[in-house]
C-alpha positions in Angstrom: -31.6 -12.5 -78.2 -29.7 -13.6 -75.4 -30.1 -11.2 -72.0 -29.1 -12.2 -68.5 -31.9 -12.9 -66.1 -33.0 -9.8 -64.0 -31.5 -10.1 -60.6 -30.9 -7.9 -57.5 -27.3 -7.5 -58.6 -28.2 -5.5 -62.1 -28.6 -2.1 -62.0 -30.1 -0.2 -64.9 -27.4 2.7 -64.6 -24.2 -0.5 -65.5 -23.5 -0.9 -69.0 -21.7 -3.7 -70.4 -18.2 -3.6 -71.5 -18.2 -4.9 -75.5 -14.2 -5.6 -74.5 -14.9 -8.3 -71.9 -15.5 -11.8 -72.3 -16.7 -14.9 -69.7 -15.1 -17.6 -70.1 -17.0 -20.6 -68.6 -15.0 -24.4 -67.9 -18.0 -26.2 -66.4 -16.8 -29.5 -64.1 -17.2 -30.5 -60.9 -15.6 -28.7 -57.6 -13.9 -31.7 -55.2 -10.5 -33.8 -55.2 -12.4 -36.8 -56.5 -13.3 -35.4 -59.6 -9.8 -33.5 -60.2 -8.3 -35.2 -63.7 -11.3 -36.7 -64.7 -12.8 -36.0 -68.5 -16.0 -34.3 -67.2 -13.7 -31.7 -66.0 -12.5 -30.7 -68.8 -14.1 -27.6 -68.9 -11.6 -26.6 -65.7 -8.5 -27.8 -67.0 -8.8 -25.4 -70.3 -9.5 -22.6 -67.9 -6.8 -23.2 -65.2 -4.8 -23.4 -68.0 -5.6 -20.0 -69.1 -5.4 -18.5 -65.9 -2.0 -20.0 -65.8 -1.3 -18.7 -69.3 -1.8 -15.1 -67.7 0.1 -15.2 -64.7 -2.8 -15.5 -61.7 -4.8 -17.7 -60.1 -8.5 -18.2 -59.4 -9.9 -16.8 -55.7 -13.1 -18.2 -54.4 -16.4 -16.1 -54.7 -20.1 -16.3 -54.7 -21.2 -19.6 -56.9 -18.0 -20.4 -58.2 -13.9 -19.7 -58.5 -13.1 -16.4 -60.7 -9.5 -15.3 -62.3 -9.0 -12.3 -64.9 -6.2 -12.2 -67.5 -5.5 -9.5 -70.2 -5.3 -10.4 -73.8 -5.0 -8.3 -76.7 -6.9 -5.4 -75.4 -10.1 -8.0 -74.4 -10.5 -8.7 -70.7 -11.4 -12.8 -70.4 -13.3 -13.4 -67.1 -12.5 -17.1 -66.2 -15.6 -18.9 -64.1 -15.3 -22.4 -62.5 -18.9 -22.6 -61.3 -18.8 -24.3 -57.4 -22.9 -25.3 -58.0 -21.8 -28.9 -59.2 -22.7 -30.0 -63.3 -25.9 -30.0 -63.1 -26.5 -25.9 -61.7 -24.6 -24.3 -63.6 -26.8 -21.7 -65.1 -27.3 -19.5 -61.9 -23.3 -18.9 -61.8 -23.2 -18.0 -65.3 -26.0 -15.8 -64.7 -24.8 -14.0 -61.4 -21.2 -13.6 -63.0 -22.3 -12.2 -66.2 -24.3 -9.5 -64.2 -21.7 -9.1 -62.0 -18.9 -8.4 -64.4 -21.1 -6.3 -67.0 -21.1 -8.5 -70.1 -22.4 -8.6 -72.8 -24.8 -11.7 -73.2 -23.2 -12.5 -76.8 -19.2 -12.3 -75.3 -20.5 -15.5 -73.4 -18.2 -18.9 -74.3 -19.0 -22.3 -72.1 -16.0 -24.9 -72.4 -17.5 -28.6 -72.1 -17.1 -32.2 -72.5 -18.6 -34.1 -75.7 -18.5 -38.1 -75.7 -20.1 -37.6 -79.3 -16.5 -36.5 -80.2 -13.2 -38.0 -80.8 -10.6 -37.0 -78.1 -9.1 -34.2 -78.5 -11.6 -32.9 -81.4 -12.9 -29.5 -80.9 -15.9 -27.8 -81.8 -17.1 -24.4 -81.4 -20.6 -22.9 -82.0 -22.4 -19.9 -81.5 -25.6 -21.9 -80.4 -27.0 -25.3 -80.3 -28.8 -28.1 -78.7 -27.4 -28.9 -75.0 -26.3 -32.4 -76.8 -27.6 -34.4 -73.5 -25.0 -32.5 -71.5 -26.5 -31.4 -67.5 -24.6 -28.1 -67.5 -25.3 -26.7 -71.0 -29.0 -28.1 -69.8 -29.5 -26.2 -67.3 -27.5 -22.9 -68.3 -30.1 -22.7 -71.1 -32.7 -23.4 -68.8 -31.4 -20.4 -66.5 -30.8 -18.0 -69.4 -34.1 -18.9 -71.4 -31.7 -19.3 -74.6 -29.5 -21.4 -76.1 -27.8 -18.8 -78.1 -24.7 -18.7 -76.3 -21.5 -19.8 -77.9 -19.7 -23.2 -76.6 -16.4 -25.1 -77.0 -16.6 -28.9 -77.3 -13.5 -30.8 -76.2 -14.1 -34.2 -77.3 -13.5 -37.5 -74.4 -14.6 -39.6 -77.3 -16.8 -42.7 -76.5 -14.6 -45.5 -75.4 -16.9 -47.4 -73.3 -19.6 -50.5 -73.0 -23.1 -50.5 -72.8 -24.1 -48.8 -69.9 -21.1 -47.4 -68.5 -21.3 -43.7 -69.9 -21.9 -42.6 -66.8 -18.6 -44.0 -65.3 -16.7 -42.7 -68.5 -17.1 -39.6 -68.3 -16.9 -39.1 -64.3 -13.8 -41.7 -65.0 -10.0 -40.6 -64.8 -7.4 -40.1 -68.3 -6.5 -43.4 -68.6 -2.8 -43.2 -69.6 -2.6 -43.2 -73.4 -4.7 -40.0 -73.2 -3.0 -38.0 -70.4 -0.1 -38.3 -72.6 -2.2 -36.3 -75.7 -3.7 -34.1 -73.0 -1.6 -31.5 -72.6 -1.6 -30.2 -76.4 -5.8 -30.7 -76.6 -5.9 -28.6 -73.4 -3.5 -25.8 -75.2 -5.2 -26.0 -78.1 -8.4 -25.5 -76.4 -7.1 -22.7 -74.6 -6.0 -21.2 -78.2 -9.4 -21.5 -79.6 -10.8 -19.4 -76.7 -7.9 -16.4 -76.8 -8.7 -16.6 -80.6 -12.1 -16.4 -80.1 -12.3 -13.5 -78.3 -10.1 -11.5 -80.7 -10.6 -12.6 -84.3 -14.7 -13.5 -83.5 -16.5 -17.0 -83.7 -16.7 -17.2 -87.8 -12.8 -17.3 -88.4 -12.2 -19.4 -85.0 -14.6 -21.8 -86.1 -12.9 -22.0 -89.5 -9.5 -22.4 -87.9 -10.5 -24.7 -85.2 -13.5 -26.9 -86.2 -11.1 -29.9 -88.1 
């Protein structure tokens, strides 16, 4: 079972709040990484926070924004700790916030999918991925659910690295904007109708 790491921001007197969910887009802070497909994660979030009418504010290990949905409270997180540390803003925020462990949804890339395709899972392998890597490492678990937004693979031998750190090129900023609202849909529906049906609905 999936609990947040014991910190000096818990108090045993908080209780979490079964209404509230944290919404995790994991990317990299920094102009030079802005539009590129490893950010992914932060462009279905900022797109949420849009959705609902505010805007992220900087805060301890990361950028945080709150929008109302259907009675559920989503708790957006753009973690500042770069990719590959991850875990201890997820950590911090979840504490922070008071939620549950199991109302915890990470939005990444996947090269191992077709652009665009989504898939969404209650837990799983970290796939390879550094910020699913070490957010399991930090939370001891990887029974936390997580979006895939495939970036597909389009690349030679050798260049991965440069794909995914690599800007849209322009065939796909042109399909971008509905993957990134779809995306978006999947998590709103996700923390109202519960992983099972989402995944039915969304997993195509």
């Amino acid at each position: 079972m999936l609990k947040w790491i014991t910190s000096l921001f818990k108090k045993e007197e908080e209780k979490e709040d079964p209404m509230k969910y944290l919404i995790v887009g994991l990317g990299n802070m920094g102009r030079e990484y802005d539009n590129t497909r490893h950010n992914v994660g932060f462009d279905v979030v900022d797109y949420l926070a849009e959705w609902g009418k505010t805007t992220f504010k900087n805060d301890t290990l990361g950028d945080i924004a709150e929008i109302k949905h259907k009675g559920r409270t989503l708790v957006l997180l753009k973690p500042s700790t770069y990719m590959n540390r991850s875990g201890k803003a997820v950590n911090y925020w979840g504490q922070k916030k008071k939620i549950l462990p199991a109302n915890l949804l990470v939005i990444v890339d996947d090269m191992n999918l077709k652009f665009g395709q989504l898939r969404l899972k209650g837990k799983g392998s970290d796939g390879g991925h550094n910020g699913l890597k070490d957010i399991t490492q930090v939370l001891g678990t990887s029974g936390y659910s997580r979006l895939r937004v495939g970036i597909g693979n389009d690349f030679h031998k050798g260049q991965q690295v440069d794909f995914v750190l690599g800007k849209w090129n322009e065939k796909e900023r042109e399909g971008l904007p509905a993957i990134i609202k779809n995306s978006a849909e999947a998590v709103k529906s996700y923390a109202t109708i519960g992983i099972g049906h989402t995944m039915n609905q969304f997993n195509k």
